[in-house]
C-alpha positions as CSV (number, residue, x, y, z in Angstrom):
1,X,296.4,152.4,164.4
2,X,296.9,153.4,160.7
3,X,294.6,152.9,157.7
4,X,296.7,149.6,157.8
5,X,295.2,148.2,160.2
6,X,291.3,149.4,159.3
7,X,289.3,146.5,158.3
8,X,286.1,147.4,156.2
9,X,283.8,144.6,157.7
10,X,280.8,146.1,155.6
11,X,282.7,145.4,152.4
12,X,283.9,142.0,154.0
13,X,280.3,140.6,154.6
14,X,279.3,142.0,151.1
15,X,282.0,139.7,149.7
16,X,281.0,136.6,151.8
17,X,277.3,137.5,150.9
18,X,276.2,137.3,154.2
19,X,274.3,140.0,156.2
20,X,275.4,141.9,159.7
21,X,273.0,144.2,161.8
22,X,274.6,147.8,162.3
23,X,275.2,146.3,166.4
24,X,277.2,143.5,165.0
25,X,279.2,145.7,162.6
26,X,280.6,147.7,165.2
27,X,281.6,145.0,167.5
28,X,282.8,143.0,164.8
29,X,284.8,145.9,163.3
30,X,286.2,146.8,166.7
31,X,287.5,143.3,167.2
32,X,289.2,142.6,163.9
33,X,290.9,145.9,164.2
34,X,292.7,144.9,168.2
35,X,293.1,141.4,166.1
36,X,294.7,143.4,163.1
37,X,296.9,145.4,166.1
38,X,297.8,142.3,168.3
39,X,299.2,140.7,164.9
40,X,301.1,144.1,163.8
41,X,302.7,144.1,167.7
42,X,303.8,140.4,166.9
43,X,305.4,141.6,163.6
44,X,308.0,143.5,166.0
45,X,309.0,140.8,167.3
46,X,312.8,139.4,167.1
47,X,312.6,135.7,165.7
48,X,315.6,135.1,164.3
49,X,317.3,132.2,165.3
50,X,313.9,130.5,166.3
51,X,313.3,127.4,164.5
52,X,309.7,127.7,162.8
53,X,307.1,125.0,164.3
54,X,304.1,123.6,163.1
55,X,303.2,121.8,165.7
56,X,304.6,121.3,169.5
57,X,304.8,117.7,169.4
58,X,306.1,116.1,166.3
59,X,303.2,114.2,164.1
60,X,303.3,110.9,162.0
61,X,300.8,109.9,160.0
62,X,299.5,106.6,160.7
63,X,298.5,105.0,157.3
64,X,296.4,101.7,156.8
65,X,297.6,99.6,154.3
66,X,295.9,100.6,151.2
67,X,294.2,97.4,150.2
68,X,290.8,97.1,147.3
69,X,287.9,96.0,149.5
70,X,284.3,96.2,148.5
71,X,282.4,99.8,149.6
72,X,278.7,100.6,150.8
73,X,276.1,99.6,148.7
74,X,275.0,102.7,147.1
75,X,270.8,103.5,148.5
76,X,272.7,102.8,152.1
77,X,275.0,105.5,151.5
78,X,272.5,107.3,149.8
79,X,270.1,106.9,152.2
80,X,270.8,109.8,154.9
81,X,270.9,112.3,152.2
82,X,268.1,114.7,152.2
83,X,267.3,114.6,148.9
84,X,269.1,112.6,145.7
85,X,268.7,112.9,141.7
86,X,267.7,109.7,140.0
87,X,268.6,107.8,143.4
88,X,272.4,107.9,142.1
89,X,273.2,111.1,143.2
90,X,272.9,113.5,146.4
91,X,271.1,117.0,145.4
92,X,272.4,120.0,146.8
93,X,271.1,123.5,146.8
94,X,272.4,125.9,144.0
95,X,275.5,127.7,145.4
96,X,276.3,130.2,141.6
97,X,273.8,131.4,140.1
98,X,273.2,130.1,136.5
99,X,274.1,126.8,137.4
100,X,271.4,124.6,136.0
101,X,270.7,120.8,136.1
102,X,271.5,119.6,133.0
């Protein structure tokens, strides 16, 4: 396999902000690259003719009929959350940095 098909799962985790052990790394970089290959061996393969499908059974949506009816009280809903801001809204944890309460 070609420089293609090489998969840099260093740089990968660095952009997902998550870190990998060295062990890890290696298996994990050995299995993306057969993943990368398996997916290269099916780009050989002769489709034409061959109808695309999304799924193997055909789906329909099953819609209610959209009809105003009152919703949960607001401390029920708000009641599983871990924590909430002014008991009106649920607090999460920071996800950018620089992102302040305002």
């Amino acid at each position: 396999m070609g420089d293609q098909g090489r998969i840099d799962v260093g740089y990968v985790a660095g952009l997902a902000r998550i870190e990998i052990d060295p062990e890890s790394k290696e298996r994990l970089q050995h299995d993306m690259e057969e993943i990368v290959a398996y997916i290269e061996q099916l780009e050989e393969l002769d489709v034409e003719g061959i109808e695309p499908t999304a799924h193997a059974v055909p789906l329909t949506n099953v819609w209610r009929e959209d009809a105003a009816q009152e919703s949960f009280p607001r401390d029920v809903m708000l009641a599983n959350a871990p924590a909430t801001v002014d008991e009106k809204e649920i607090k999460v944890p920071q996800v950018l940095p620089g992102e302040g309460m305002s």
